[in-house]
C-alpha positions in Angstrom: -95.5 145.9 43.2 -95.1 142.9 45.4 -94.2 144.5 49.0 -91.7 141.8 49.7 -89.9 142.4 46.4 -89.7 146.1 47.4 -88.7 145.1 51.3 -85.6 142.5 49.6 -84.5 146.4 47.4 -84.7 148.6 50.1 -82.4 145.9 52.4 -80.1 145.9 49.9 -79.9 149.7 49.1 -78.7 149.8 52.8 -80.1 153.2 53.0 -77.9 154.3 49.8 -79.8 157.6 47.5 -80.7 157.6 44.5 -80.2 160.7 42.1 -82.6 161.5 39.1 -80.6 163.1 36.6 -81.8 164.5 33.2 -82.8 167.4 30.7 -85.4 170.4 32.1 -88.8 168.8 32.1 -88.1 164.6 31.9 -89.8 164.1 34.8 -87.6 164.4 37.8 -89.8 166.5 40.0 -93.0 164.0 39.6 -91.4 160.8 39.3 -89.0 160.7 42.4 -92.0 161.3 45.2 -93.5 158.5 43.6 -90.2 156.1 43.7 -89.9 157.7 47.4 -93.0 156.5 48.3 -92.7 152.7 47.1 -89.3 152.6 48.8 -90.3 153.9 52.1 -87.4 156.9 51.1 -87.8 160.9 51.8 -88.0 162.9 48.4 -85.8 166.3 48.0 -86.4 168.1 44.9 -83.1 170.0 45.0 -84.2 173.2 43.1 -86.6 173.9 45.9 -83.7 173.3 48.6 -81.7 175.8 46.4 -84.6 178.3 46.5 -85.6 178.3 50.2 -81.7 178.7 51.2 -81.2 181.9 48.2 -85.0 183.3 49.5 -85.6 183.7 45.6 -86.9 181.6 42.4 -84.0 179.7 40.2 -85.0 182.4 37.7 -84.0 185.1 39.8 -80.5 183.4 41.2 -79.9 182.9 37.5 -80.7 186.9 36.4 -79.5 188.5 39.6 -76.6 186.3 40.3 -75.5 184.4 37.0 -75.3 180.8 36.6 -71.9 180.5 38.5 -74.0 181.1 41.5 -76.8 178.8 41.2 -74.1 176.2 40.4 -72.4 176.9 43.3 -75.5 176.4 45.7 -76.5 173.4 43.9 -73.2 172.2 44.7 -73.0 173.0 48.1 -76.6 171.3 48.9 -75.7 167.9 47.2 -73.0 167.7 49.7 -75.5 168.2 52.5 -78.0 165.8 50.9 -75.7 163.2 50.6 -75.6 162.8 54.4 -78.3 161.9 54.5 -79.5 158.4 54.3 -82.3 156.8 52.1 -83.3 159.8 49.5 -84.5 160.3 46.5 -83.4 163.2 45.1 -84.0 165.6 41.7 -81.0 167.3 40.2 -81.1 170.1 38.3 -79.8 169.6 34.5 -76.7 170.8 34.3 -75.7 169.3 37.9 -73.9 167.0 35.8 -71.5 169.5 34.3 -69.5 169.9 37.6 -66.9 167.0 38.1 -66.6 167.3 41.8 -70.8 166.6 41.7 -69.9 163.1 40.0 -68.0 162.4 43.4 -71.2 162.9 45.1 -73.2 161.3 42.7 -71.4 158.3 42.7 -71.9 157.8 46.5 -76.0 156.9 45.2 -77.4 155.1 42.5 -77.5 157.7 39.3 -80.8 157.3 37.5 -80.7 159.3 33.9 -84.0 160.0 33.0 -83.9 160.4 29.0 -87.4 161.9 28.2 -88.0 161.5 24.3 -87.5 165.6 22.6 -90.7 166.4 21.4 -92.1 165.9 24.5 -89.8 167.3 26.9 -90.6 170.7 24.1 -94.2 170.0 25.0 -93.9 170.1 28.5 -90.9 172.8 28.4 -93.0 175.5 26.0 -95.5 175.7 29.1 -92.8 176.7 31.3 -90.3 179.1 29.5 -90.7 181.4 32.0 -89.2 179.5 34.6 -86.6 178.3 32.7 -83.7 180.7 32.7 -81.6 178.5 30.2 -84.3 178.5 27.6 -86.4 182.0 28.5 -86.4 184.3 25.6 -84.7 181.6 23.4 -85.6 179.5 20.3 -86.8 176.5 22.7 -85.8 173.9 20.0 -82.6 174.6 19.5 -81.5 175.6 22.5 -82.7 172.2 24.0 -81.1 170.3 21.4 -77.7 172.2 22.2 -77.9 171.9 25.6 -78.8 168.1 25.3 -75.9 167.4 23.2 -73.4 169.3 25.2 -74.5 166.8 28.3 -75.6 163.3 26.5 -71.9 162.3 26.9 -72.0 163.2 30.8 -75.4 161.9 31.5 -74.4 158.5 29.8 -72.8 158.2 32.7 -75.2 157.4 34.9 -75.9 154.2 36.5 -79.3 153.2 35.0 -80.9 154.9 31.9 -84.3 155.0 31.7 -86.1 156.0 28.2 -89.6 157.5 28.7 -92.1 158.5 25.5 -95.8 158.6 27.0 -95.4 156.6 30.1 -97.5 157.1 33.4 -95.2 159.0 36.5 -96.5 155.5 37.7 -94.9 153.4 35.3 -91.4 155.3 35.0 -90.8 155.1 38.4 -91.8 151.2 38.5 -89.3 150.8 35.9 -86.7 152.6 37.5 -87.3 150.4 40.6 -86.6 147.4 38.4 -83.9 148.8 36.7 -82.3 149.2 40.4 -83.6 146.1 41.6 -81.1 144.6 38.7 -78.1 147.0 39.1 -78.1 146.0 43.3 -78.1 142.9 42.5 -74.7 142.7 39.8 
């Protein structure tokens, strides 16, 4: 990518976030460091955050403290994130399910990343056990209802972004374009 093209985006972002959102495995975790690093921005994958501050895995908030809990925490470090300038940041899933997150959502750019089914269930079946919401489950269809209990809400977003087999690489080139468009409306 031409470096003056990205210098003219990050001058316009003004220092503004920009929020991956999407279903368990789209991509999230591996392509915001790479937008991060083409737009000179710091990367927060906000699952980790959550884990550091709870001093246990997502897994574990989830089976020890319920879901209520995580959400809570995942609340509670959006607003601290969105003090800061000039991040990218991962969301978990269902960050979207919380109205009062939209607020701070809204404050960023929302990028929805809409990974193609088959192989978010490819990348998801190596993963069940760290995946409280699908761990002991029928992985297909509790995907599929989770996905259409949130399509509605993650439509939402600013930019939507449909990815099949695409390189980390390319998805988060195209997600610079896509935002190179939507700053400049």
């Amino acid at each position: 990518m031409d470096s003056t093209f990205i210098k003219n985006i990050i001058k316009r972002l003004g220092g503004r976030s920009i929020f991956l959102i999407g279903m368990m495995g789209c991509g999230k975790s591996h392509t915001g460091p790479k937008i991060a690093e083409i737009l000179e921005y710091k990367f927060i994958d906000l699952d980790n955050v959550i884990e550091k501050i709870a001093k246990k895995s997502i897994d574990n908030i989830f089976s020890q403290d319920g879901e209520t809990i995580f959400r809570d925490l995942e609340t509670q470090c959006l607003k601290e994130a969105i003090k800061l300038p000039s991040l990218v940041i991962s969301t978990g899933g269902g960050i979207i399910e919380k109205s009062q997150n939209w607020g701070i959502l809204r404050q960023g750019i929302i990028v929805w990343i809409k990974l193609e089914k088959q192989t978010a269930l490819e990348r998801l079946r190596g993963e069940i056990d760290k995946r409280p919401l699908i761990k002991g489950k029928n992985i297909d269809q509790i995907y599929t209802q989770i996905f259409n209990s949130r399509k509605e809400l993650y439509s939402q977003a600013d930019i939507k972004i449909d990815v099949f087999r695409q390189s980390v690489e390319e998805v988060a080139q195209e997600i610079i374009f896509e935002i190179n468009k939507k700053i400049n409306t």
